[in-house]
GUVOLO-199861 format. One record per residue (C-alpha): residue number from 1; x, y, z. Coordinates in Angstrom, 3 decimals. Each point is the difference from the previous one (the first is absolute). Layout:
// GUVOLO-199861
pos,u,v,w
NUM,X,Y,Z
...
//
This chain:
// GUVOLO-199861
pos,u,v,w
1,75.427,98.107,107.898
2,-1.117,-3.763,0.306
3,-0.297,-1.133,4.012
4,2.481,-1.815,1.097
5,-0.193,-3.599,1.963
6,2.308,-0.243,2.792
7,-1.552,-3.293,1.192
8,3.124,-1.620,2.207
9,1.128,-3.114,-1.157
10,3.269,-0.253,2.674
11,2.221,-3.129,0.481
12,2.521,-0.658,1.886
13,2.456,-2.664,-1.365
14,3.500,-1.398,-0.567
15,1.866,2.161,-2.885
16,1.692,-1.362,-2.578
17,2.992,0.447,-1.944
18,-2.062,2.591,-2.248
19,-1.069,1.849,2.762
20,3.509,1.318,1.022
21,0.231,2.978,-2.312
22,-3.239,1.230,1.690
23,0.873,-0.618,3.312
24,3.321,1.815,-0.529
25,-1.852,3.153,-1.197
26,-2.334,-0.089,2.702
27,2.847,-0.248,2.135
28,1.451,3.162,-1.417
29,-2.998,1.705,0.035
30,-1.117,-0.486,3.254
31,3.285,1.378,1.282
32,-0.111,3.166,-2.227
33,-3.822,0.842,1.509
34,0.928,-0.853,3.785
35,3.694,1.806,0.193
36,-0.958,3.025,-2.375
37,1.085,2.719,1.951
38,2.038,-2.306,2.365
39,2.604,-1.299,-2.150
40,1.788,1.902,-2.481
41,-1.977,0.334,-3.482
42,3.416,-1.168,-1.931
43,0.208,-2.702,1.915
44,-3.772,-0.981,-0.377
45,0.480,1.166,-4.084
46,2.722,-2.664,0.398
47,-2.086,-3.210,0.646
48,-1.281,0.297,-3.453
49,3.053,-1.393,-1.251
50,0.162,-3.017,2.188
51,-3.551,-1.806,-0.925
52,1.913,-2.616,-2.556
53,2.555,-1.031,3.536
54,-2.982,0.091,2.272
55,-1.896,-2.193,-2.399
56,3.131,-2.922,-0.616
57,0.165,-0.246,3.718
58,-3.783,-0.129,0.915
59,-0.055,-2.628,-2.858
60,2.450,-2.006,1.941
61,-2.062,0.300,3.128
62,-3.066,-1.097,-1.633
63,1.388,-3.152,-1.557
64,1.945,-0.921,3.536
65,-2.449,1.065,1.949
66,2.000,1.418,2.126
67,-0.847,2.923,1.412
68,-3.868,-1.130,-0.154
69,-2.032,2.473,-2.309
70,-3.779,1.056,-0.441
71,-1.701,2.290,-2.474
72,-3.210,1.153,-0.148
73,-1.932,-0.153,-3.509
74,-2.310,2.921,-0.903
75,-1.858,-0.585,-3.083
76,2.730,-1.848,-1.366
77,2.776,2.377,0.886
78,2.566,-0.226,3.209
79,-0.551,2.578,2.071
80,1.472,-0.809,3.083
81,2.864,-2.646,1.506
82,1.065,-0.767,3.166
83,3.377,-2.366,0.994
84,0.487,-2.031,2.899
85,1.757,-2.608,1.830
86,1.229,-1.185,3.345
87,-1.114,2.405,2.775
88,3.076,1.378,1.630
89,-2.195,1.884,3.086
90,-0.471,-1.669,3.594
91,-3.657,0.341,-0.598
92,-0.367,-2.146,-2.862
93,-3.105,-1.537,0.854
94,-1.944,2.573,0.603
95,0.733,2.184,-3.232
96,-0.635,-3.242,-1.607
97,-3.448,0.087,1.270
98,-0.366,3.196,-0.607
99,0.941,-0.525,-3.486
100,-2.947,-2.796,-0.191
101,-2.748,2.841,1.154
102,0.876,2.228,-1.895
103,0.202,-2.366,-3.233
104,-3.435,-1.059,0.837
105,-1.104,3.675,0.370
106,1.436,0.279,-3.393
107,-2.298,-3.053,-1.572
108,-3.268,0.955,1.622
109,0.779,4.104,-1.169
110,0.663,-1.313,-3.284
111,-2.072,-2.283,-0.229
112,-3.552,2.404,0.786
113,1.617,2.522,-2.671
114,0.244,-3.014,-2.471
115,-3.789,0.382,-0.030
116,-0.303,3.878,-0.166
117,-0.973,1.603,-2.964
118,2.058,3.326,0.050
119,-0.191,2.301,-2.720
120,2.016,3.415,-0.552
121,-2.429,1.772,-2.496
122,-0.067,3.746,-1.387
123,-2.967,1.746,1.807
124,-3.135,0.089,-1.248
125,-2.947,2.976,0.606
126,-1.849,-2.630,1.728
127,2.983,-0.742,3.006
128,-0.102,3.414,1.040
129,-2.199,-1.594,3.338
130,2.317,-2.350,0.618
131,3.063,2.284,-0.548
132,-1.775,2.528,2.467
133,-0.559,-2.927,2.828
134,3.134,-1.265,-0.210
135,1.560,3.759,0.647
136,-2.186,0.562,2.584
137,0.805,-3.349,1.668
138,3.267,0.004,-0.520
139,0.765,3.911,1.520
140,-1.717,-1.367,2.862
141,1.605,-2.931,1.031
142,3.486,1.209,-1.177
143,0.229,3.360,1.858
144,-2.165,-1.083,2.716
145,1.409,1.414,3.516
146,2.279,2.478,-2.107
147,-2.243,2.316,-1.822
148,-3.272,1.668,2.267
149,-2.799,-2.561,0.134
150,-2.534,2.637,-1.039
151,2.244,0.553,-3.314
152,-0.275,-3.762,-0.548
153,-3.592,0.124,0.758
154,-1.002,2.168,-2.317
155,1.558,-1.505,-3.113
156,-2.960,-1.037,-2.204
157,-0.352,-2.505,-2.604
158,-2.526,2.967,-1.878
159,2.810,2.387,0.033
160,3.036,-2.433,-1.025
161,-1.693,-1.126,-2.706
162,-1.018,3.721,-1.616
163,3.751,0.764,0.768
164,1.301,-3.251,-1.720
165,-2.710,0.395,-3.217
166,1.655,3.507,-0.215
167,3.460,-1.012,-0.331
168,-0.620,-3.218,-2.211
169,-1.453,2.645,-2.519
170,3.396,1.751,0.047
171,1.974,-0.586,-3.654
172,3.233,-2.212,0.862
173,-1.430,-1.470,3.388
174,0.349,-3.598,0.513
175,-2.103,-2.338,2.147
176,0.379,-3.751,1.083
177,-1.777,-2.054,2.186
178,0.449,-2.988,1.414
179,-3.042,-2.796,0.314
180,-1.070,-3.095,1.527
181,-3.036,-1.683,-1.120
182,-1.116,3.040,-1.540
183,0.247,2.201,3.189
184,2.502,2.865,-0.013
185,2.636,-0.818,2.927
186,2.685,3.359,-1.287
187,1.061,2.262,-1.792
188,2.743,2.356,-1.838
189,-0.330,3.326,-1.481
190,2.662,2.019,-1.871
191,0.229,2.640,-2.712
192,2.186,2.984,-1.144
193,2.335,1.856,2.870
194,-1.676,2.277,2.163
195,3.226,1.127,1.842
196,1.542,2.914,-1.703
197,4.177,0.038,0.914
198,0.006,-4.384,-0.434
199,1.194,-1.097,-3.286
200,-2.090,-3.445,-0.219
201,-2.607,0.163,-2.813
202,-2.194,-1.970,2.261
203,-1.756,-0.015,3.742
204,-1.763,-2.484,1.656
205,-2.772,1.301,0.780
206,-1.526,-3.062,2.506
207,0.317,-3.619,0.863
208,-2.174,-1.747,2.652
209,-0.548,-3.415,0.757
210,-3.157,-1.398,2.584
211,1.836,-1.167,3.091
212,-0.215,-3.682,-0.457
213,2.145,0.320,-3.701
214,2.634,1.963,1.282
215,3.493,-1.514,0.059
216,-1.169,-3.016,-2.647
217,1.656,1.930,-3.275
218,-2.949,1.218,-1.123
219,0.871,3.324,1.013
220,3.514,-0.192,-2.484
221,-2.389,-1.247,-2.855
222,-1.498,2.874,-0.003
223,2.839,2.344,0.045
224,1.175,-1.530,-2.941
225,-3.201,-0.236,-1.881
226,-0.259,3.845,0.813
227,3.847,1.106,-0.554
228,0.294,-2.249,-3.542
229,-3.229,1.602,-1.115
230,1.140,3.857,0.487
231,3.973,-0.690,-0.648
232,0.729,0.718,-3.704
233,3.131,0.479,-1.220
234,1.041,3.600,0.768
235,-2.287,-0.019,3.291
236,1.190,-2.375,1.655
237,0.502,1.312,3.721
238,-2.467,-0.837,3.011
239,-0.730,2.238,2.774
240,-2.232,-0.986,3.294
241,-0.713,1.990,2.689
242,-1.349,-1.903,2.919
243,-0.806,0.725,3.576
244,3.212,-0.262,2.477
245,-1.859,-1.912,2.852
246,-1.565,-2.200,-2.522
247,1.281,-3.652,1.693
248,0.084,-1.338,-3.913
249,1.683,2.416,-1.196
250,3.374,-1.931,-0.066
251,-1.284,-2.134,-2.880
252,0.405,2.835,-2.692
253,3.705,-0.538,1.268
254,0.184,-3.892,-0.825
255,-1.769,0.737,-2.827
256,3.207,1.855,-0.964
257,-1.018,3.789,0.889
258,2.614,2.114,1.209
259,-0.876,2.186,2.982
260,0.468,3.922,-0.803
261,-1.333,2.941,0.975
262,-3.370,0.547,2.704
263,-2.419,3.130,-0.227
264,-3.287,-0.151,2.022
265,-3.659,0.268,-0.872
266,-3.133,1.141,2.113
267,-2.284,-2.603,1.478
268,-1.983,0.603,2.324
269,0.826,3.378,0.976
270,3.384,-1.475,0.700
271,3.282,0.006,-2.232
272,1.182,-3.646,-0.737
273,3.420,-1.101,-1.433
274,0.403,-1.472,-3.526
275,3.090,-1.647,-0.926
276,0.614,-0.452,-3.831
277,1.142,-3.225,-1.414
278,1.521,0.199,-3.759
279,0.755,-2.631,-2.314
280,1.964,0.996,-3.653
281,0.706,-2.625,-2.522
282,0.933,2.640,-2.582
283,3.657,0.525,-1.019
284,1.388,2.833,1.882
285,0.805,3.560,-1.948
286,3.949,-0.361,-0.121
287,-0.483,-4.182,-1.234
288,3.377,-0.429,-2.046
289,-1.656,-3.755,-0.895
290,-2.818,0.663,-2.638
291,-2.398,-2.902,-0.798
292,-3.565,-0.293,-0.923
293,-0.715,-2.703,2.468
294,0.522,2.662,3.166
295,-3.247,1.882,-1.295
296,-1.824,-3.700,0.178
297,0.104,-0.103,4.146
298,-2.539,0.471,2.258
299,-1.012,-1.042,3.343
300,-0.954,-3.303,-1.354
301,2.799,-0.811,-2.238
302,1.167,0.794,-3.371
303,-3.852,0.380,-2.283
304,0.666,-0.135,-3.477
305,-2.230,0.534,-3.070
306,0.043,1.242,-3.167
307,-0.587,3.680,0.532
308,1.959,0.372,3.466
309,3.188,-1.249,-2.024
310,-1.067,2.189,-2.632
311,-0.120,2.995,2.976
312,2.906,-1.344,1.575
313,2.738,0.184,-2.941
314,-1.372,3.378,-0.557
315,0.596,1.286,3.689
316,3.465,-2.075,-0.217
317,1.240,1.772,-3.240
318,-1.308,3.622,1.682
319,2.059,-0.841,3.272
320,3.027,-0.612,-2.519
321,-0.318,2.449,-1.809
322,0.101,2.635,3.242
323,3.167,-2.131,1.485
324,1.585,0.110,-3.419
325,-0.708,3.928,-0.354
326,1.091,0.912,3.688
327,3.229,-2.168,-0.466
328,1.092,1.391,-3.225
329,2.499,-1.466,-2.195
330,2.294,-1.082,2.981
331,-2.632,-2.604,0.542
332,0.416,-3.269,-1.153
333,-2.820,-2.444,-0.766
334,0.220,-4.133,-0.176
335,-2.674,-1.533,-1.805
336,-0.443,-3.116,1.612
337,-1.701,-2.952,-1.931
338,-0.770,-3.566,-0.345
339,-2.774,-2.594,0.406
340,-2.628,0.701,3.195
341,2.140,-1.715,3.038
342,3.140,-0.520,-1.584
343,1.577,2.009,2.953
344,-0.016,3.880,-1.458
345,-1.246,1.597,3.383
346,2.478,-2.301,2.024
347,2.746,1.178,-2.425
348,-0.841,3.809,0.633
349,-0.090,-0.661,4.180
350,3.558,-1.601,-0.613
351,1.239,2.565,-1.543
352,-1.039,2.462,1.918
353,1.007,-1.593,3.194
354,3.174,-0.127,-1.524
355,0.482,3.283,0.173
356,1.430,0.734,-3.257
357,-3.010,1.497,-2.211
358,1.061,3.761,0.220
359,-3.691,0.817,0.492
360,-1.106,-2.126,-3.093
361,-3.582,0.751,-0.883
362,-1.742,-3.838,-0.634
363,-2.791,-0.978,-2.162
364,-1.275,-3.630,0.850
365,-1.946,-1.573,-2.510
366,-0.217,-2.974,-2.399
367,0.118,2.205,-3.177
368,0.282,-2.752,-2.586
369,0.398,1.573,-2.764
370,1.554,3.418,-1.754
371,-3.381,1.474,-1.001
372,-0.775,-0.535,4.706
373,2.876,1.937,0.161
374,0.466,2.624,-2.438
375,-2.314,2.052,1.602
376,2.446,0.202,3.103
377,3.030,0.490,-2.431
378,-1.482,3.027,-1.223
379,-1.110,1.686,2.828
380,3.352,-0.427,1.738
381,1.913,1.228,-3.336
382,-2.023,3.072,0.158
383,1.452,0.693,3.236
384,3.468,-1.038,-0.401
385,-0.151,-2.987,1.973
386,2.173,-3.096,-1.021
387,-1.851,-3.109,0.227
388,1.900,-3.395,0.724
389,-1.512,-3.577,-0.476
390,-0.338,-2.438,2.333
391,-1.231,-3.218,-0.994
392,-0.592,-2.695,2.863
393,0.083,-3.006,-2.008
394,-2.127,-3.108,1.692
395,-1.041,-3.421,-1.970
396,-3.574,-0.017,0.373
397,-0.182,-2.704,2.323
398,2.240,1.764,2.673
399,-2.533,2.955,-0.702
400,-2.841,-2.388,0.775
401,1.892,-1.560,3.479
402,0.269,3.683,0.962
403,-3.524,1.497,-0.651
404,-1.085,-3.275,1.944
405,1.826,1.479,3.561
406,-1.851,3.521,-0.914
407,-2.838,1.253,2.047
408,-3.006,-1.344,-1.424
409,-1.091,3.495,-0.742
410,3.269,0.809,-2.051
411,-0.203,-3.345,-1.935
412,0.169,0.574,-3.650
413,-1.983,-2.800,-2.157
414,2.074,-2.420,-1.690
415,-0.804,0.274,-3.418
416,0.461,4.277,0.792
417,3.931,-1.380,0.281
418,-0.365,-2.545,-3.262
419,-1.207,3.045,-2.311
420,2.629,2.426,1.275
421,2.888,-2.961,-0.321
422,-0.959,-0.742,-3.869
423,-0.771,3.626,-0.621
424,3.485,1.492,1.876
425,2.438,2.089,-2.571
426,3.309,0.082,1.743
427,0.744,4.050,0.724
428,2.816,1.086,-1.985
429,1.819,3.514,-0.390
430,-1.187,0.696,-3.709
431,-3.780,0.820,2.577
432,1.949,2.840,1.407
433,1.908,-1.412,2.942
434,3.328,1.152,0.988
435,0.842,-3.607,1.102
436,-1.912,-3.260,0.708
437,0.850,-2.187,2.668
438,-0.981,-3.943,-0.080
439,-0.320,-1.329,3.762
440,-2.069,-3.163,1.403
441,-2.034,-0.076,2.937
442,1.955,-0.910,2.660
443,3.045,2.415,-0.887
//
């Protein structure tokens, strides 16, 4: 795996009208990480289908200028917005000049990381030292004043580094580290599961930062260099255990792990408390919605190549196959299909949420043609299963407007829609289908 530069290059600016769309997803997607758990997750779900009205009116703002807006630029993508206008609170002044210090806070932080040169990098045999200070460092400053000083005394840099040359060696273990100017400022470790009973694929094994890096990102950059490396489709769950009177260990939490169960673990002749954080991007066991894209996720984002689609339609057409089998002929399969973003997975949430889909199984894919989907035909006709088209029809430049307000991660390229437009064969019942059913993308 090639290094990869995460030199800063952060501005803060006035949007534009093209930066609406973004703004609008952030918007949505900042509301969905902060209230999960908080507000209800059909409510969150529901914001999805709102970016388009967010975006018209935050389009208006920006060309009013009314209320004022500021985003802030990362490498050429918005990544955060703030609005703002007349201060309706007694102590106007003084948040105002509050405001100012911390905006100037902002420019000089920013401004010394414009000039580091961070690097998240698989390890190497020869950062082993540097993996083994930075542990030793790092226990000892973190857990100061909670775990016994002569425990924290004792940790050597001689025995870290045997114990971390050990576990590199392992088959399936992944390490990253994270450097500045060549020297080694952190690291993350993870491999295959150790914890029997836990269903993720996957377990952190480590992730330490030197004091003076914590709370500047780095520390997420390397949980995703780790998790994208080790999730493959089919093992795609994440398991960490870390230390309950670890002060950082809310961070696995923003970084979207979900508390679950604690056990302990002997240090120092003493037992300590672990609580487990857990993180699944695979589609659960009882999914009704079937689509190749689900097996894509990881902690990162959707990662596609050539043979993790090839491993993902495979895994997709298994997990049919079971639903189909367990269902019986009672079940009742849509094949839903069209161009990439014409609207197919916001048709199948619709018609869920409508309530009328008897327990429809779903299969969500673009399927352009009768040779993609005769291989589904079959397999539900050897079950019994009727199949019914649906065909969410989209002109290509409505598909295009829509993959524009996707994640970036779940963008499809543009000439990926062209082929599948010019290459599309209507579905028809002569394939097999007990019905076919012609909707658009906003029905």
């Amino acid at each position: 795996m090639e290094p990869v530069s995460l030199l800063p290059k952060l501005l803060v600016r006035k949007p534009v009208s093209a930066d609406a769309a973004a703004i609008a997803i952030l918007h949505i997607r900042s509301w969905q990480s902060a209230y999960e758990g908080l507000l209800s997750s059909r409510y969150l779900s529901a914001l999805d289908s709102s970016v388009e009205r967010r975006a018209g009116f935050l389009r208006q703002a920006i060309e009013s200028g009314n209320p004022s807006i500021r985003v802030a630029e990362l490498n050429g993508q918005v990544v955060g917005w703030v609005s703002f206008g007349p201060s309706r609170d007694l102590d106007a002044a003084q948040c105002t000049a509050e405001l100012m210090q911390a905006s100037a806070s902002l420019k000089r932080t920013v401004q010394r990381r414009a000039h580091m040169d961070l690097l998240i990098a698989p390890a190497a045999p020869e950062d082993l030292a540097g993996i083994a200070a930075v542990t030793v460092k790092a226990w000892q400053t973190t857990f100061q004043g909670i775990l016994p000083d002569a425990f924290l005394a004792g940790l050597t840099i001689e025995a870290q580094q045997q114990r971390h040359r050990a576990l590199i060696a392992v088959t399936g273990v992944s390490y990253h580290v994270a450097k500045v100017a060549g020297e080694i400022v952190g690291f993350c470790s993870g491999g295959p599961n150790r914890s029997p009973g836990f269903g993720e694929a996957n377990e952190l094994y480590g992730l330490y930062l030197l004091p003076h890096w914590q709370g500047q990102g780095v520390g997420r950059q390397l949980l995703l260099a780790v998790a994208m490396q080790l999730q493959a489709p089919g093992r795609q769950g994440l398991l960490a255990w870390v230390l309950t009177d670890n002060p950082n260990r809310y961070f696995y939490r923003r970084c979207g792990g979900r508390e679950a169960s604690v056990r302990s673990i002997e240090l120092a002749g003493q037992s300590w408390p672990l609580t487990s954080y857990r993180w699944s991007s695979a589609p659960p066991a009882d999914t009704r919605v079937f689509n190749p894209d689900h097996y894509l996720e990881t902690l990162g984002g959707r990662v596609f190549s050539q043979s993790r689609n090839a491993d993902a339609w495979r895994l997709t057409l298994q997990a049919l196959e079971a639903a189909l089998t367990r269902s019986g002929p009672k079940a009742r399969l849509l094949l839903v299909v069209g161009m990439q973003a014409a609207g197919k997975t916001t048709w199948i949430e619709q018609h869920r949420g409508a309530g009328d889909d008897n327990g429809c199984l779903y299969f969500d894919a673009a399927l352009p043609r009768r040779v993609h989907r005769a291989p589904i035909l079959a397999l539900a006709a050897r079950i019994g299963v009727p199949v019914s088209a649906v065909w969410v029809r989209a002109s290509v430049e409505q598909a295009l407007a829509r993959n524009a307000l996707r994640r970036a991660d779940h963008q499809v390229p543009r000439e990926s829609i062209e082929a599948v437009a010019v290459a599309f064969e209507p579905p028809c019942r002569s394939e097999g289908f007990v019905e076919v059913v012609e909707v658009t993308g906003n029905d």
